[in-house]
N, C-alpha and C positions, 0 to 999 in steps of 0.2 A: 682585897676590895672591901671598901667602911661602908655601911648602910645605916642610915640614919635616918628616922620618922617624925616628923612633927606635924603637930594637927594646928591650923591658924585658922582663928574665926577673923573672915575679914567682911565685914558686911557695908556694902554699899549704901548710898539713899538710888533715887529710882534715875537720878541724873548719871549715875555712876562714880562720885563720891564718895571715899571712905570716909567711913561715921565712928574716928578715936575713941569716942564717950561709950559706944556701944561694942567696940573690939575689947575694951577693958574691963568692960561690963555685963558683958553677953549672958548670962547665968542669970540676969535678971530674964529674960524675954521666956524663961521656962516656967515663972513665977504669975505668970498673966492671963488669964483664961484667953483662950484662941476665939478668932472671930476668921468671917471668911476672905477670901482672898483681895488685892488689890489687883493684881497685874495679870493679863490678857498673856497666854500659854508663848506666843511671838512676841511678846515686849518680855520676857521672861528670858527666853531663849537668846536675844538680843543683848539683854543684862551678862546674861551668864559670857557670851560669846566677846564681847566687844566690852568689856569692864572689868569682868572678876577673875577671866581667866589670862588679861594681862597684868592683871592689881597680883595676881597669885604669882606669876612668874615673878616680877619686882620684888615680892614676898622675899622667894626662895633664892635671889640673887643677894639680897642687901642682906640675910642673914646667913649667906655664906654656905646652905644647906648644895649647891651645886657647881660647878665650874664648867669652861667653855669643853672642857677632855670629858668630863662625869658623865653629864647629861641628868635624869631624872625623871620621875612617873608621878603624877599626880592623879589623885582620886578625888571626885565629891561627896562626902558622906554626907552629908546634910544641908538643906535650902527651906528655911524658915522665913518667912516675910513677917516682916512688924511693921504696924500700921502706925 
């Protein structure tokens, strides 16, 4: 059995669109002092539910990390909002 991890920052806009400029980029958003939040704990949940956790599977499909026999586990380590 192979086990293999990768971590993918895939960050949406609030539509549910992946935002390329800032998947390639994301190391800047650590660089920017923090303000407070945009999105309402249910528009959040919604995000996470119905966008990011079908954008992750797509992820894990087109880079080959899993197969229809494998299967796979995914964690969220982190949910940073930028405004």
């Amino acid at each position: 059995m192979s086990l293999e991890r990768a971590l993918s920052p895939l960050p949406p806009d609030s539509n549910g669109k992946r935002i390329p400029s800032l998947e390639k980029n994301y190391t800047e958003v650590f660089r920017v002092p923090p303000s407070p939040t945009n999105l309402e704990p249910a528009a959040r949940e919604r995000l996470l539910r119905d966008n990011v956790e079908p954008m992750l599977m797509r992820e894990i499909n087109h880079r080959g990390l899993s197969t229809p026999e494998g299967g796979y586990s995914s964690k969220l380590l982190a949910w940073l909002e930028v405004i």
